[in-house]
C-alpha positions, 0 to 999 in steps of 0.5 A, spaced: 775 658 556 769 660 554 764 656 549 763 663 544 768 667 539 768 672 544 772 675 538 766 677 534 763 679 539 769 685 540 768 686 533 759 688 533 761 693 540 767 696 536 763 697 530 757 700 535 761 704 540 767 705 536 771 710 542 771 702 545 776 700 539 781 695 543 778 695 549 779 689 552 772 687 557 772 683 563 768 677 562 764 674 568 760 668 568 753 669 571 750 663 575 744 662 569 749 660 564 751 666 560 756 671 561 757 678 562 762 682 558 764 690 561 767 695 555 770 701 560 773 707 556 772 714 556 768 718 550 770 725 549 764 731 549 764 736 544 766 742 548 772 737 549 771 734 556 772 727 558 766 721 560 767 715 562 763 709 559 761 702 561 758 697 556 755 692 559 754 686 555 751 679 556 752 674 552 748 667 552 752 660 552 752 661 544 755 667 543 749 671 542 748 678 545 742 678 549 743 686 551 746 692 551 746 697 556 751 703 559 752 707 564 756 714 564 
């Protein structure tokens, strides 16, 4: 489906947003050639609220991340 180990790339946003652990993202191609992966969870507050979070990830046809961003 896709010409990268999109394992590997699970295991480095894992590893740097661990309140991501096993999120599985939503993948979708870009029209120039690399492709978007969007992490959605939520990170607990230290007065114990809830906060969703999205990390959104492109990816170039190698596998090699481009950018990392978030929203909250």
């Amino acid at each position: 489906m896709f010409p990268f180990d999109i394992s590997e790339i699970n295991s480095q946003i894992w590893k740097k947003y661990p309140y991501l652990n096993d999120v599985s993202p939503e993948i979708s191609n870009l029209p120039d050639g690399t492709s978007k992966l969007v992490f959605k969870g939520f990170a607990n507050t230290a007065n114990g609220h809830t906060l969703p979070i999205s990390i959104i990830v492109k990816v170039d046809q190698e596998g090699k991340i481009i950018q990392i961003s978030s929203s909250r």
